[in-house]
Backbone bond lengths (Angstrom), bond angles and torsions (degrees), N, CA, C in turn:
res aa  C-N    CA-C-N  psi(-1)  N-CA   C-N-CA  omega(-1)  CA-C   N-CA-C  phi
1 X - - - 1.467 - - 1.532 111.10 -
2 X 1.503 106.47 -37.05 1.478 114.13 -172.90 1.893 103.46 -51.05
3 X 1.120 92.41 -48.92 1.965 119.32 -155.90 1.637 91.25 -57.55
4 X 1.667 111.86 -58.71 1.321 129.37 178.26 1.858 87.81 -27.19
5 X 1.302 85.11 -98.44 1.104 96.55 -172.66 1.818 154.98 -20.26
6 X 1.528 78.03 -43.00 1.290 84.95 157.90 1.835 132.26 -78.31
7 X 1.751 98.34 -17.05 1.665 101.89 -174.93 1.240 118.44 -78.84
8 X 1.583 98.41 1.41 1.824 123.52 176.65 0.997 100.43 -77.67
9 X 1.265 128.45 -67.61 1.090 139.06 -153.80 1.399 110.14 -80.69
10 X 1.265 121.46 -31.26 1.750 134.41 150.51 1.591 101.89 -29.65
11 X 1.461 113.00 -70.30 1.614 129.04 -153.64 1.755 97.24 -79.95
12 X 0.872 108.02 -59.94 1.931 98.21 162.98 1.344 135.22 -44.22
13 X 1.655 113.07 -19.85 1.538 128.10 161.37 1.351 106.54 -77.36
14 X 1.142 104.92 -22.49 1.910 107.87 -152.57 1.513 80.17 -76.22
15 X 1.530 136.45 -84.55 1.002 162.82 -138.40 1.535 101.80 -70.59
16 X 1.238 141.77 -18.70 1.343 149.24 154.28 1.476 111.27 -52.96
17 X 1.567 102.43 -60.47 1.880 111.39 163.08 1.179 112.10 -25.97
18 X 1.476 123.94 125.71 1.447 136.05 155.17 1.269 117.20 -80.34
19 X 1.285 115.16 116.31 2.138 128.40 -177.59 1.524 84.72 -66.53
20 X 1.725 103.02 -70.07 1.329 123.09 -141.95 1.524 99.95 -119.72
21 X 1.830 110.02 140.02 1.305 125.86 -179.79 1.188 95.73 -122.28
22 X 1.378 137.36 108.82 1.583 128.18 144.08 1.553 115.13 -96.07
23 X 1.515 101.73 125.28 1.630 109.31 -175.39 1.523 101.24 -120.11
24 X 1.623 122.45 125.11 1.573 122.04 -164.72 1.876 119.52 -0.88
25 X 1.201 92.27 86.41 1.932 103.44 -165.34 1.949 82.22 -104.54
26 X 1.442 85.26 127.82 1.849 121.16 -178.69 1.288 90.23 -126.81
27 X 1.817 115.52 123.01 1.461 122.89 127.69 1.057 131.00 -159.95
28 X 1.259 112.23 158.61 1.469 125.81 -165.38 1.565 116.54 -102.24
29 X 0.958 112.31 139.56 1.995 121.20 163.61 1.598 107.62 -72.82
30 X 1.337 114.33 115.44 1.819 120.27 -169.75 1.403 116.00 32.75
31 X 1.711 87.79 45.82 1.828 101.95 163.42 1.768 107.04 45.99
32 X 1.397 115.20 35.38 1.459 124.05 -178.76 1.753 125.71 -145.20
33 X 1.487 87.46 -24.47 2.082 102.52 -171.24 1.381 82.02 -119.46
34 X 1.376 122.78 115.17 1.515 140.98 -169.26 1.195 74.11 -96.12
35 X 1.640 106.98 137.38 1.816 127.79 -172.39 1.923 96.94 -136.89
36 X 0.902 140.72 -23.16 1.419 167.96 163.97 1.436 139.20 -126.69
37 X 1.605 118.41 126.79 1.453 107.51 -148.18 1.777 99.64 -139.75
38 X 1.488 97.66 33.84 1.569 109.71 167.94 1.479 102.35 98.00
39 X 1.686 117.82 92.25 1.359 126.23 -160.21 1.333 89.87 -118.95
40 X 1.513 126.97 123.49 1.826 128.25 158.45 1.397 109.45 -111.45
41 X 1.580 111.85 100.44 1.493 90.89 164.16 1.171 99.37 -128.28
42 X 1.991 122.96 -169.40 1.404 112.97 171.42 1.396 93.95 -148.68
43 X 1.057 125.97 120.37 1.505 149.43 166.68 1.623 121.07 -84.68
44 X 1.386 105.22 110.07 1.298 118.22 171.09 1.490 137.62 -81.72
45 X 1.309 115.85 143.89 1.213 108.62 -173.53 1.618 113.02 -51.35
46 X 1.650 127.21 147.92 1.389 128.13 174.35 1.628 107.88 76.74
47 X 1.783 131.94 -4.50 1.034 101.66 178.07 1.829 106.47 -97.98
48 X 1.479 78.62 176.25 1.551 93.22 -173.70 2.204 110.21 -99.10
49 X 1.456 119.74 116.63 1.764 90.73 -156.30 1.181 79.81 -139.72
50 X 1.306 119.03 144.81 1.784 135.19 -176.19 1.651 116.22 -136.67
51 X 0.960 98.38 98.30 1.674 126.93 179.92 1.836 116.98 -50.69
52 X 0.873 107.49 89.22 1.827 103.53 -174.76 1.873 105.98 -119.57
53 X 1.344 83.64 141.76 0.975 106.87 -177.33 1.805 138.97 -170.12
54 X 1.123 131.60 155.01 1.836 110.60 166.80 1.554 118.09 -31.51
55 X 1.106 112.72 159.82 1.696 107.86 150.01 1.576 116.61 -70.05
56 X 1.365 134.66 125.29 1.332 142.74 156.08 1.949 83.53 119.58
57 X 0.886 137.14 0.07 1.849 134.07 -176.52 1.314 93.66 -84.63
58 X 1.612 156.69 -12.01 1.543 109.53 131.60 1.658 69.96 140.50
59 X 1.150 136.50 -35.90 1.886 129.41 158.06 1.692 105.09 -6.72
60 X 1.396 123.21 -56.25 1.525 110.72 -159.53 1.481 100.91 -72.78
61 X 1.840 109.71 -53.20 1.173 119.75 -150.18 1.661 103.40 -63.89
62 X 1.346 123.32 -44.05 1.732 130.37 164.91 1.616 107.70 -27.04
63 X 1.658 114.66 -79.04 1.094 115.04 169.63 1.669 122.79 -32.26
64 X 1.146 117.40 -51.59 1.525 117.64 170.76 1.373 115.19 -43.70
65 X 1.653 109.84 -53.63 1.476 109.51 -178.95 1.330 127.66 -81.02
66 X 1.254 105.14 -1.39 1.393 116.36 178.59 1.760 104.22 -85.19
67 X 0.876 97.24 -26.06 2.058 106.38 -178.75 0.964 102.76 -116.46
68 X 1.598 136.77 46.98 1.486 138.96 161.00 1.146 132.74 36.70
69 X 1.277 103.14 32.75 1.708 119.73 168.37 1.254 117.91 -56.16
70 X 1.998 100.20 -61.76 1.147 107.82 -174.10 1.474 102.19 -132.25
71 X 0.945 128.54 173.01 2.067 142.08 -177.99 1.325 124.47 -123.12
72 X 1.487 104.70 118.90 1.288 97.24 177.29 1.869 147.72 -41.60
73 X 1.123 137.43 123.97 1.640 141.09 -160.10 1.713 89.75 -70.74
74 X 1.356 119.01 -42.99 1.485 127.57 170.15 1.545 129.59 -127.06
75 X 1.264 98.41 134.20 1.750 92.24 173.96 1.595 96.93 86.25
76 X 1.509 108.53 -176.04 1.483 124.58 -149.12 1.344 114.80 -124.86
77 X 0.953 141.54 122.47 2.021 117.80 153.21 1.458 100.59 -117.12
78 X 1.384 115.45 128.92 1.666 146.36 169.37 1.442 92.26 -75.26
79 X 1.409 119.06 121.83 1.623 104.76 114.88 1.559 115.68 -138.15
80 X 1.581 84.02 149.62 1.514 117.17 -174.12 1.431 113.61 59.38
81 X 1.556 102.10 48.39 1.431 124.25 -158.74 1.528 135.47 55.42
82 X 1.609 118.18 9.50 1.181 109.34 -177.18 1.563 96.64 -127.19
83 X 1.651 114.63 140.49 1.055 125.45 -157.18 1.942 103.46 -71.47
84 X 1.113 105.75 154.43 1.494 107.67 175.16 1.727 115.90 -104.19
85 X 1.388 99.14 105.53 1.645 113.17 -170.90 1.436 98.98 -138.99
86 X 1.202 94.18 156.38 1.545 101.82 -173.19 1.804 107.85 -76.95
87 X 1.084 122.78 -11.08 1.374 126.38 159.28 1.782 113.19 -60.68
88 X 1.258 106.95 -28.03 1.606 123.26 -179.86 1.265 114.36 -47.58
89 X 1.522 89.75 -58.70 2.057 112.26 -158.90 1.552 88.60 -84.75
90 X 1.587 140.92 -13.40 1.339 124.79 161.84 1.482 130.52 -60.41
91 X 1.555 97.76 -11.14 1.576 110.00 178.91 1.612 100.20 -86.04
92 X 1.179 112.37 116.25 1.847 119.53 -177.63 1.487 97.76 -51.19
93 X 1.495 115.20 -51.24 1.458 114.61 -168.68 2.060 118.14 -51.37
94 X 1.286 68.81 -71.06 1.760 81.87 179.42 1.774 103.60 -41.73
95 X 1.293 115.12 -78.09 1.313 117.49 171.58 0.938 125.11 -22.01
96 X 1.278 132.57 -38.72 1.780 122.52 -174.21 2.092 93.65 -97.07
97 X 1.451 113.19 -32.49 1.176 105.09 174.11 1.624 127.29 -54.79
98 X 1.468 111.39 -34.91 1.383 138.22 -171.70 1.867 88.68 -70.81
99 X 1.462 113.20 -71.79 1.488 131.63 -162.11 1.766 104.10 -53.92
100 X 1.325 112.21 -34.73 1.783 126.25 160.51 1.256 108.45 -47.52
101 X 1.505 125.57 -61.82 1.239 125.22 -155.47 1.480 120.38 -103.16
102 X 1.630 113.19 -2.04 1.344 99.17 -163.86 1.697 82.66 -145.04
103 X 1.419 108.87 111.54 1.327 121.71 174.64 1.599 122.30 -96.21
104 X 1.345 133.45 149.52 1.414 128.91 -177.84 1.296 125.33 -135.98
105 X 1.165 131.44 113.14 1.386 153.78 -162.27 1.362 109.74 -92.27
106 X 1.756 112.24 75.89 1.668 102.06 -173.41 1.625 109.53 -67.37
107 X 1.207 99.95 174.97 1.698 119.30 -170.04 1.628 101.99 -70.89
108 X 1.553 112.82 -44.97 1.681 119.29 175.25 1.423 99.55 -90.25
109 X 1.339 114.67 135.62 1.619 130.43 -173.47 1.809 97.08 -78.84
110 X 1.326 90.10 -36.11 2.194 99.94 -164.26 1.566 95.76 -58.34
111 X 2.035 119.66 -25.14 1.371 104.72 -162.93 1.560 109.43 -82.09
112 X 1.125 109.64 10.57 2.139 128.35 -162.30 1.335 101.08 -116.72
113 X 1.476 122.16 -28.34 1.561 103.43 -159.21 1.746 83.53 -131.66
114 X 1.637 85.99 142.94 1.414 102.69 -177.21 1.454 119.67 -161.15
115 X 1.571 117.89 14.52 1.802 130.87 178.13 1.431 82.03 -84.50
116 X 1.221 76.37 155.07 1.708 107.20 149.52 1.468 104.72 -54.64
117 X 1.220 135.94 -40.66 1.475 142.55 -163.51 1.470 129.42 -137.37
118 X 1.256 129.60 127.13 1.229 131.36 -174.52 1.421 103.32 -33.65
119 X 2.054 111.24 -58.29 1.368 108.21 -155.50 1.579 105.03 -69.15
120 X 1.493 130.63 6.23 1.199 126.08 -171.30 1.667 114.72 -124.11
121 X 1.380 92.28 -2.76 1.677 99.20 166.02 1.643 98.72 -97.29
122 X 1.515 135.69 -25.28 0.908 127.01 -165.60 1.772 108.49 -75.22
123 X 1.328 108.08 -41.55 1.207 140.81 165.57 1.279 117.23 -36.04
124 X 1.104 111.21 -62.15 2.205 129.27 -167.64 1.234 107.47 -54.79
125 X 1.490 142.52 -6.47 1.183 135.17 -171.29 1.626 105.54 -86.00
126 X 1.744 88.76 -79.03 1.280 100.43 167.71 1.440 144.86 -47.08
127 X 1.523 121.78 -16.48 0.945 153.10 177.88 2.028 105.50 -87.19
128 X 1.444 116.61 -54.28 1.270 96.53 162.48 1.684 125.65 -91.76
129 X 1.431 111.12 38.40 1.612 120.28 -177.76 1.723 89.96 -116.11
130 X 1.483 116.09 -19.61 1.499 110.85 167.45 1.726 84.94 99.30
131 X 1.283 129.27 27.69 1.344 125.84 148.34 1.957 114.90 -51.91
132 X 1.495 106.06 111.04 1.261 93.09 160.41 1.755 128.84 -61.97
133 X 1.232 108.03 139.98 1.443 137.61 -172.20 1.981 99.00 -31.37
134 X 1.483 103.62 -66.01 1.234 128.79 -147.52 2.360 90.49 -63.09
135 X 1.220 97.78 -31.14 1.723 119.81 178.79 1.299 122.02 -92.11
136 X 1.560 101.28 -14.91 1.842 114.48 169.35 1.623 101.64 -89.42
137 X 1.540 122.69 -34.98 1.441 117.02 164.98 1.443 134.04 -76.56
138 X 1.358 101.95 1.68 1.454 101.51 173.93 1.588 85.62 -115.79
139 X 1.260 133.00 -37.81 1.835 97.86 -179.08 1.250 133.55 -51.93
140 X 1.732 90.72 -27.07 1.650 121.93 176.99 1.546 126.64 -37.34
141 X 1.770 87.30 -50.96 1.593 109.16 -170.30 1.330 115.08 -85.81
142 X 1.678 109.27 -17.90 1.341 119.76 -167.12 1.317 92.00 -79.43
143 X 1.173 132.68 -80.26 1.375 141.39 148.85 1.863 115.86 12.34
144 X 1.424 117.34 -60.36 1.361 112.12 -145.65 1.419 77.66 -95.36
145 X 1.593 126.22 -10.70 1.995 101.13 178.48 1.165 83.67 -99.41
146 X 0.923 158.43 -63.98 1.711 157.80 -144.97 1.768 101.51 -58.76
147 X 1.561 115.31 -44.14 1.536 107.03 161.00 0.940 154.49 -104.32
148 X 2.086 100.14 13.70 1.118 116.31 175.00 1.253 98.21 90.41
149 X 1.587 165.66 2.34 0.896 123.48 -141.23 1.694 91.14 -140.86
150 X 1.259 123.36 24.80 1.726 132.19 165.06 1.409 109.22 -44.04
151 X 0.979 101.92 -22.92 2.099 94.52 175.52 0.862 114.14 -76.67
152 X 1.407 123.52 -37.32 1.491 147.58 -172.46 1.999 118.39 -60.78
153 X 1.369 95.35 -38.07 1.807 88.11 -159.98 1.403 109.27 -68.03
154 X 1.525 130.26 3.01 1.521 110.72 -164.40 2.160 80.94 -109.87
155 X 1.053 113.56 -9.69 1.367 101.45 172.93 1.283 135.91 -105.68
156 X 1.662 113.06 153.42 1.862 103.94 179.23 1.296 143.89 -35.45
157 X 1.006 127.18 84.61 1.543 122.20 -173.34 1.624 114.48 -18.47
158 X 1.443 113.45 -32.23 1.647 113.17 -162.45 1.584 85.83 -82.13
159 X 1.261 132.61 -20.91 1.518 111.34 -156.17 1.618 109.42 -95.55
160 X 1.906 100.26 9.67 1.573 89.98 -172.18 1.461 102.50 -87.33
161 X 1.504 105.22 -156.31 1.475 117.17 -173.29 2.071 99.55 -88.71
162 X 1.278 109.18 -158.49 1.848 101.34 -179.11 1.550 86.62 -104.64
163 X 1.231 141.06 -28.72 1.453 121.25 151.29 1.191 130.20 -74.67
164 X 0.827 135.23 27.39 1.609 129.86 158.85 1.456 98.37 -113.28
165 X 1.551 111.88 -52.11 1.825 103.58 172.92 1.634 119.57 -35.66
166 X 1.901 113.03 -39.49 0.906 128.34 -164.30 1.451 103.77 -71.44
167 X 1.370 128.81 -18.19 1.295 124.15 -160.02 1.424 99.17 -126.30
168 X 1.282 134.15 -10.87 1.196 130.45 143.13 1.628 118.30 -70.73
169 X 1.356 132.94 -49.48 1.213 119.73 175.13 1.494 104.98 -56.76
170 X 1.204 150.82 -34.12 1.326 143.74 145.82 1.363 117.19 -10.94
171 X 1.492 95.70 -68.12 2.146 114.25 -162.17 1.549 85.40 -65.61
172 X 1.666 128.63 -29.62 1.526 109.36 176.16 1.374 124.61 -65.26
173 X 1.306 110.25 -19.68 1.526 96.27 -158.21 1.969 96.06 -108.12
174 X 1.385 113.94 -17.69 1.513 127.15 -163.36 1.885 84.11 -84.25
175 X 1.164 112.82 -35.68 1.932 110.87 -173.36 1.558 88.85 -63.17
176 X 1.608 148.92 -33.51 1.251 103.38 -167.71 1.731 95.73 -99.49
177 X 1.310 135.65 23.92 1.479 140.58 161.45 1.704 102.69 68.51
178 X 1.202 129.21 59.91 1.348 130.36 -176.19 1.399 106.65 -78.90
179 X 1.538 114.64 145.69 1.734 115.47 168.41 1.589 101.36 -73.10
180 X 1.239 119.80 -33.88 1.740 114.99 175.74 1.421 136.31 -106.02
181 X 1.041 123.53 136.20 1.465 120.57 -153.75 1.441 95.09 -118.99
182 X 1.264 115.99 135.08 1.426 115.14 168.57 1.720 117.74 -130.38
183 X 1.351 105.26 123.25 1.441 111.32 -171.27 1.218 126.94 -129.44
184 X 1.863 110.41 117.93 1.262 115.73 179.09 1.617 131.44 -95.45
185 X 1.463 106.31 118.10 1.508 97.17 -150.54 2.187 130.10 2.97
186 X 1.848 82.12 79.60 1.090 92.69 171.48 1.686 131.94 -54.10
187 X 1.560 108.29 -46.35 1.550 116.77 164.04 1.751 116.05 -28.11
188 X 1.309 103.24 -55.18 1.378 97.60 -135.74 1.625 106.86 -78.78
189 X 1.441 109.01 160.03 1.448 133.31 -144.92 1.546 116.65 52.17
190 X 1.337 135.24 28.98 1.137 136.61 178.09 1.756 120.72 -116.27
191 X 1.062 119.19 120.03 1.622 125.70 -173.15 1.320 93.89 -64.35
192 X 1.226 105.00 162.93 1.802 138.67 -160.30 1.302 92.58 -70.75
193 X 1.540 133.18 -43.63 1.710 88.90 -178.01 1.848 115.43 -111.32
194 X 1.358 106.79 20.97 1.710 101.76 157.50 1.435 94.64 -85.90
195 X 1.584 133.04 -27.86 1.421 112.05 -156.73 1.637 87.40 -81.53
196 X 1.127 126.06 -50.08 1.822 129.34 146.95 1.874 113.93 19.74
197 X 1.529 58.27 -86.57 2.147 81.08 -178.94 1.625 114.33 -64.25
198 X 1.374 109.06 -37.34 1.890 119.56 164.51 1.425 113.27 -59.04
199 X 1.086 135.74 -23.49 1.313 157.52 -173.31 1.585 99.06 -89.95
200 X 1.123 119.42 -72.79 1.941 123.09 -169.08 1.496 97.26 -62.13
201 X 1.676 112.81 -31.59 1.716 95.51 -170.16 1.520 99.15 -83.83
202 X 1.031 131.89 3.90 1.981 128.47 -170.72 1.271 95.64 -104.68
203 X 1.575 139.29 -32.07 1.078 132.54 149.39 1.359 144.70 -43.48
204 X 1.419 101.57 -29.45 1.841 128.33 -179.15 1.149 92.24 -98.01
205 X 1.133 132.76 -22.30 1.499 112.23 162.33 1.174 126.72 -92.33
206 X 1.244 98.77 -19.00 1.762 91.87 -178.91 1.617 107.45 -85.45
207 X 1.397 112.38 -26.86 1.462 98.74 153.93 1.695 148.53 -92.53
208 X 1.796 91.51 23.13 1.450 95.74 154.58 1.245 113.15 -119.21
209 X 1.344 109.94 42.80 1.759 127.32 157.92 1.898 116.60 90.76
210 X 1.483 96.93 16.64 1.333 98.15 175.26 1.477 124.34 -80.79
211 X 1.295 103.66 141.32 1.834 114.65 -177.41 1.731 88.44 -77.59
212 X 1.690 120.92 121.83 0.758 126.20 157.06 1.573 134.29 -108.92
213 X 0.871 134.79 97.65 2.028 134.73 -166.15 1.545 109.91 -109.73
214 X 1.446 116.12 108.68 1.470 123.02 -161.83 1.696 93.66 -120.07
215 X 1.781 96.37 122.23 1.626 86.14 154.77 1.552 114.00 -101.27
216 X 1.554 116.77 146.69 1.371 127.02 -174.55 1.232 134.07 -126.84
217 X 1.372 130.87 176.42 1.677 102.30 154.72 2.022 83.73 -142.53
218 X 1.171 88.42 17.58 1.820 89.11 -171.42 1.994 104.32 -88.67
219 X 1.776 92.35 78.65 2.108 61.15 -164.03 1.618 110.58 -98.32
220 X 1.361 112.96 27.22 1.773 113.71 129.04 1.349 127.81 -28.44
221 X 1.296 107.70 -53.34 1.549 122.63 -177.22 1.485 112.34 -86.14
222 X 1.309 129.35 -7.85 1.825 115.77 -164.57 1.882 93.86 -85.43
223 X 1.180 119.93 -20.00 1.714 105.03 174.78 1.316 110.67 -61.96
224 X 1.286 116.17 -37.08 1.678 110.55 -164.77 1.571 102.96 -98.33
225 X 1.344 119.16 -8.78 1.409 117.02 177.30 1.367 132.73 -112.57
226 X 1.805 125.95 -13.11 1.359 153.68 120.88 1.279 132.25 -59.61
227 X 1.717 83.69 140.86 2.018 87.50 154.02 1.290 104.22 -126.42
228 X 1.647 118.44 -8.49 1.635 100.26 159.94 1.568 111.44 -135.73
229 X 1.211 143.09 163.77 0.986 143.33 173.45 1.615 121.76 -112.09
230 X 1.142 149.44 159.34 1.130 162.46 -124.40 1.974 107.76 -171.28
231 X 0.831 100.32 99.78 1.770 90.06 175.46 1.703 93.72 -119.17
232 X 1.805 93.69 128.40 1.001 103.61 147.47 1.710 143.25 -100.14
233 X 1.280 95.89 162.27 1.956 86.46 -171.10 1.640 124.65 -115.00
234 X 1.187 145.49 178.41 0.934 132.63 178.39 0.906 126.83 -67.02
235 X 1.157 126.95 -3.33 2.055 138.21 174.56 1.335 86.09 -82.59
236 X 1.198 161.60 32.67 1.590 135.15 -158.84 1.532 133.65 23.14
237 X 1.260 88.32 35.90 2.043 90.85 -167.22 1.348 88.69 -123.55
238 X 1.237 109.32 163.23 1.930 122.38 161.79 1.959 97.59 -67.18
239 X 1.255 81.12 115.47 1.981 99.53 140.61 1.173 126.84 -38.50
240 X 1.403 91.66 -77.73 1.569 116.93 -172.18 1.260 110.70 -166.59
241 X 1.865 117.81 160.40 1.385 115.97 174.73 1.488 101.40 -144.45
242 X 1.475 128.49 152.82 1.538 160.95 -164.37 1.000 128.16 165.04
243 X 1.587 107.03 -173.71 1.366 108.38 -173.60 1.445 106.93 -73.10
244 X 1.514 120.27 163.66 1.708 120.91 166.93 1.498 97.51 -59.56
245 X 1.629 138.63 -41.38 1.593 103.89 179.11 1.746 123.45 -54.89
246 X 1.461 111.60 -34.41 1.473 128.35 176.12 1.512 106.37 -74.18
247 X 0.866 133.36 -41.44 1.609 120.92 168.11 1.584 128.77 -60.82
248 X 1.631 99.50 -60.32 1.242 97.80 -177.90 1.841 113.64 -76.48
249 X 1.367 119.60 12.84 1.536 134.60 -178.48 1.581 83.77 -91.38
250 X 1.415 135.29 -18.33 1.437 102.86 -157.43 1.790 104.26 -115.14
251 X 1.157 121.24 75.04 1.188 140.52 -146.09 1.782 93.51 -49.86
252 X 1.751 117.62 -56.02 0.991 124.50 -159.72 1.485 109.95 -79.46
253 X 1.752 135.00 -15.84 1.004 121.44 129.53 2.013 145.86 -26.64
254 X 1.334 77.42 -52.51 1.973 96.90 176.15 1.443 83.44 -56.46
255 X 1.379 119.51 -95.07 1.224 140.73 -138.25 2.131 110.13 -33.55
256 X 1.797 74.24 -46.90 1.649 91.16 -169.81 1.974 95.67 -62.75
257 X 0.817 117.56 -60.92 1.874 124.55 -176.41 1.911 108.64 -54.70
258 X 1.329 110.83 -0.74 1.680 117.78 -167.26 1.371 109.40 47.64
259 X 1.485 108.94 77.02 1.620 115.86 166.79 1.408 114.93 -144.95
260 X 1.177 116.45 9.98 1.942 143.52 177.92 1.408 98.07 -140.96
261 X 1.585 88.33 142.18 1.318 107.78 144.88 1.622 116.45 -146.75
262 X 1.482 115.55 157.80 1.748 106.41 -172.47 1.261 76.43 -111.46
263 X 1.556 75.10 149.61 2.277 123.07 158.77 1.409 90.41 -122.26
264 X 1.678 108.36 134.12 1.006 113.85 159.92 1.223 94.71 -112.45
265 X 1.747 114.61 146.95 1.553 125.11 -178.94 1.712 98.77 -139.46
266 X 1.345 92.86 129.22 1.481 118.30 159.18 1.237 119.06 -50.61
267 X 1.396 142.55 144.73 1.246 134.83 111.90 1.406 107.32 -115.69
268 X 1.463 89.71 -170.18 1.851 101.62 -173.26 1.603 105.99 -98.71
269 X 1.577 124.84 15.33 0.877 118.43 141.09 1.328 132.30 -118.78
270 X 1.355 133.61 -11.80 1.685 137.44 -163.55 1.653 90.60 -170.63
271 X 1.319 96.46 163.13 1.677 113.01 171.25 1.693 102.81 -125.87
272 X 1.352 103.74 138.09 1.474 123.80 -176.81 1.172 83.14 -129.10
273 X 1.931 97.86 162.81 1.559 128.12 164.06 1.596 101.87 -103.20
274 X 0.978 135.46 134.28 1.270 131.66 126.63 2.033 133.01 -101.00
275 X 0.952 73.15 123.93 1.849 100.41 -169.74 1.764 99.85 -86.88
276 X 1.371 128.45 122.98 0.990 161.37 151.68 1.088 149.71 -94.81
277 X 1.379 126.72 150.77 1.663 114.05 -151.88 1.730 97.20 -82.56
278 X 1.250 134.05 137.96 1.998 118.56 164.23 1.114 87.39 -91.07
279 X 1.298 81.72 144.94 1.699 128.15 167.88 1.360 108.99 -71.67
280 X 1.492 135.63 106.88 0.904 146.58 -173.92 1.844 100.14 -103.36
């Protein structure tokens, strides 16, 4: 009971921890196509947070800055209290510490995979983080039954289907074992039961304590893949943020940000709305 107890109380400390600090973060594409319009949020260790919004409302570009691609023109993002600047990632240390822990799942699979071979794109992460060999072949294997995809490693990544790419750029970023996951509309182009199986594995991770942050427009999926939501709006700023029951309850929110649309349908006894995801 003691042990119980305490791994509670472990995971309730954990989740107090701040990953991520955004303090009014402004930026622009060639300091001209305003992509962000002063975003504050703060992301805790262990939660699960799903980014919705239009296409061009500032979902991709966040994710970028959140994984030190790119840096904010204004304002700050912390993690784990130290600001993310490109002076940052010049520190060898921090950099490979940051590149350990915080993995990224772009939206195009083709921009992740680039071996000659699945089993050697799956490989390349861990292998330049200074993963020994003998621990890159067992993540390997763990990986290719856990995603199905053992048929897969002796062949070209370009020659698969966009779900199998999708589930290999996965096995890339899960081989170097990151506490943070970052995901750019992972769903999309994927049938109902790989997005299925994409769904059960974001769950198993989020309950072995992974920080998960998904941008989407699939918000079918933000109940089983959030605990808070984030809407962005066409100014590039947050809307609003809650739980997926409080978001997707607020019909005239969606609608106004272009992420609903109503059908009204007849029957010959009552009239319902059904509300649907647009196709962006």
């Amino acid at each position: 009971m003691d042990r119980i107890l305490s791994e509670t109380t472990k995971n309730q400390e954990l989740r107090t921890k701040n990953i991520f600090a955004c303090r009014d973060v402004h930026y622009s594409y060639q300091g001209k196509f305003p992509a962000l319009g002063g975003v504050d949020m703060t992301i805790c260790a262990g939660e699960r947070i799903a980014l919705v919004g239009a296409n061009g409302s500032g979902k991709s570009t966040l994710l970028n800055l959140l994984d030190g691609l790119i840096f904010p023109d204004a304002g700050s993002i912390h993690y784990l209290g130290r600001e993310l600047t490109e002076a940052a990632f010049l520190d060898q240390d921090f950099s490979i510490a940051f590149r350990k822990h915080v993995g990224f799942i772009f939206q195009n699979p083709d921009v992740q995979l680039f071996c000659p071979t699945v089993r050697e794109d799956i490989a390349f992460g861990p292998l330049q983080l200074g993963v020994p060999e003998t621990e890159v072949r067992n993540r390997l294997e763990k990986l290719a039954k856990m995603l199905q995809i053992g048929h897969l490693l002796d062949r070209s990544p370009h020659q698969l289907s966009v779900g199998e790419k999708r589930k290999v750029s996965f096995a890339t970023v899960l081989a170097i074992e990151p506490d943070v996951l970052l995901l750019d509309e992972p769903t999309a182009g994927l049938d109902p039961q790989t997005t299925t199986h994409l769904i059960d594995m974001l769950v198993h991770a989020s309950e072995a304590g992974k920080t998960i942050i998904t941008a989407t427009h699939d918000l079918h999926t933000i109940t089983d893949i959030a605990d808070r939501v984030y809407v962005f709006g066409r100014d590039k700023r947050l809307a609003a943020s809650g739980t997926p029951a409080e978001i997707l309850a607020n019909h005239d929110l969606l609608q106004t940000n272009n992420l609903l649309h109503a059908h009204f349908h007849h029957s010959r006894d009552h009239h319902k709305y059904r509300w649907e995801s647009q196709e962006n």
